[in-house]
N, C-alpha and C positions, 0 to 999 in steps of 0.2 A: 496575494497569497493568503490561503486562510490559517491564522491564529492560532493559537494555545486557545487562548480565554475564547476564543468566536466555539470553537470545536465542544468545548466543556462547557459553557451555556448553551451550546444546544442540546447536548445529555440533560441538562435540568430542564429544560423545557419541554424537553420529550417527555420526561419522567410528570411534572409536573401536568402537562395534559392531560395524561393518562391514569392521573391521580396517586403518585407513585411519591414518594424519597430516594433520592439517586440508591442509595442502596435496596432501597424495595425491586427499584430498577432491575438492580443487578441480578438480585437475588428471580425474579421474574423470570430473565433470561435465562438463568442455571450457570447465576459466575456468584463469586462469590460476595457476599454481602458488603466487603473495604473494598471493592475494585475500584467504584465511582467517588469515594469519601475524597473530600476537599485535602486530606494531608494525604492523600497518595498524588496527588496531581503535580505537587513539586517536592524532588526526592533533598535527601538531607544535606546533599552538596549543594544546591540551590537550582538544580537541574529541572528544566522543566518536563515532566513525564509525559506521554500524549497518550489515549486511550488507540487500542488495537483495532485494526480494519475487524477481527476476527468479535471483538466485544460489541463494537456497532452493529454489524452484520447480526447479532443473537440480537440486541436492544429494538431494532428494526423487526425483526421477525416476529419475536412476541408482543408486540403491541400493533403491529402488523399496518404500522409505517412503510412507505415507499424512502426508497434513497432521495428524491426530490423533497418530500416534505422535511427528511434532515436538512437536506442542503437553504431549504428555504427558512428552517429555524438558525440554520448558522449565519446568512448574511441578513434575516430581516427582513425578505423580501416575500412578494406573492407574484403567481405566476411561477410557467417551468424556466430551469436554467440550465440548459441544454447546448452542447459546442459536439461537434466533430471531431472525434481521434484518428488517427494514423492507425492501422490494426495490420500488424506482421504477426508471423506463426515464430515461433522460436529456433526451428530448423534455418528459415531466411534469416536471420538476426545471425546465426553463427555460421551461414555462409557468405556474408561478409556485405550484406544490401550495405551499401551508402547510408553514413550519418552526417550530419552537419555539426558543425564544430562547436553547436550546443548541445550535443547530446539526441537531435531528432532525427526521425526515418528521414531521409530524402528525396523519396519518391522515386517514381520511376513507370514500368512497364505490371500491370496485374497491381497497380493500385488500388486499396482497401479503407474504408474509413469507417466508423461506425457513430452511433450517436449514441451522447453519456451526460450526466452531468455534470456541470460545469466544477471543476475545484479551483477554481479562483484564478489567480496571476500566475499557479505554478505550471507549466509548458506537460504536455503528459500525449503520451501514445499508449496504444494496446498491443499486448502479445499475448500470443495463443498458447495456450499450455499444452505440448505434446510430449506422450510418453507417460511413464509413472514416475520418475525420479522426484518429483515432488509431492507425493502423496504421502501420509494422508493429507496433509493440508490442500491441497493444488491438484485437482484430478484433468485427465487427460479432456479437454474440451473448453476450461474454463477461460476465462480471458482476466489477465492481471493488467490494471490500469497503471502503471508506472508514471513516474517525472523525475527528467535528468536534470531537473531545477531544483528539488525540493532539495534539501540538508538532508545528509542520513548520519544516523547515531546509532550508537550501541545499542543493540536489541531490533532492531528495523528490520525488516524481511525484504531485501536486496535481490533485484537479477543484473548479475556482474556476466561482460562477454571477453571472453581470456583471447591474448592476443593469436594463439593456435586456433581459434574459432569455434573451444567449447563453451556455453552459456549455462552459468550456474545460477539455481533459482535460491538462494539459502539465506539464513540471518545472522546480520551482523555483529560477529563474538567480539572484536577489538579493530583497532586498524594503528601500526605506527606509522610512521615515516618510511620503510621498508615492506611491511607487511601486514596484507589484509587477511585476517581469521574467521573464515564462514561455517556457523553450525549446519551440520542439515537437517532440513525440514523431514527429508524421510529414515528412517532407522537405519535400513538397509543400506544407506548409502554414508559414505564417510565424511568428515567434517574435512575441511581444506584449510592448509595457509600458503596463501598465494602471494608470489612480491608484486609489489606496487607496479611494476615495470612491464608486469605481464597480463596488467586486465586493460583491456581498452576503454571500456565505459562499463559505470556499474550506476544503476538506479534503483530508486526506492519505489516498494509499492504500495501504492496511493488506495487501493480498492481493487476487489474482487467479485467480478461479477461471474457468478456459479450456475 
């Protein structure tokens, strides 16, 4: 499973290739100049903060990095590191394809897989993003790389599948014992609090490939 610390040295390495200060970085991208600063990365409860698919994805594009050569600043390595995902559309996901009692596709008949890079030890399939309900962030066509392995925490951008068979793509507002609070990603559409009783699997997502 990749790191805190693996994740954020590879921000400074990136920045530092390209002759950059994590906040020249940032600023680069069009975020803003404390995004990447070492006292944002652990907040003042002693929580560890993790940068956004959504701030990589800018850091990647102006310096015009491939997702591979991040991933190869994060573990150290040279050469691709590339694995095979499972890739469902989101209409099959909430008509009720088979999951395994860890959270993964199951397989079946019109099997799909695609090739991505590897994020480490944490288990990940792909779905397909149909519709607008998640725009603007998540437009109709892209694919969200998810893992029912990975921890999700407040602020995570989560796809949770309700035990009636609707899949909501949103991020995580809180979660107690009883109930989980999902912002949403699109205006148009309203925030949820859902009981714990009635999501079947909800996972976090790992990357967005647009």
């Amino acid at each position: 499973m990749l790191s805190h610390d693996q994740i954020w040295m590879a921000i400074d390495r990136l920045a530092e290739r390209h002759g950059y200060s994590a906040s020249g970085l940032a600023r680069r991208a069009g975020l803003d100049a404390t995004s990447f600063n070492r006292s944002k990365r652990i907040g003042p409860d002693g929580r560890k903060r993790w940068p956004s698919t959504e701030s990589v994805s800018k850091i990647l594009a102006a310096t015009g990095a491939s997702l591979d050569d991040f991933l190869r600043l994060i573990v150290g390595r040279d050469g691709p590191l590339r694995t095979m995902v499972p890739l469902i559309g989101m209409t099959q996901a909430g008509a009720g394809r088979l999951f395994t009692d860890e959270g993964m596709p199951a397989g079946g008949p019109g099997w799909e897989e695609i090739e991505f890079p590897d994020l480490g030890g944490d288990r990940a399939f792909a779905l397909e993003v149909q519709g607008d309900s998640m725009m603007p962030l998540y437009r109709d066509g892209d694919v969200l790389i998810v893992s029912p392995t990975a921890s999700v925490r407040k602020g995570d951008r989560v796809v949770a599948r309700l035990s009636s068979g609707e899949v909501l793509a949103k991020e995580l507002r809180r979660r107690t014992a009883r109930t989980v609070e999902l912002a949403s990603l699109n205006p148009e559409h309203e925030d949820r609090a859902v009981p714990v009783s009635e999501i079947a699997w909800m996972v976090r997502v790992m990357w967005v490939r647009q």
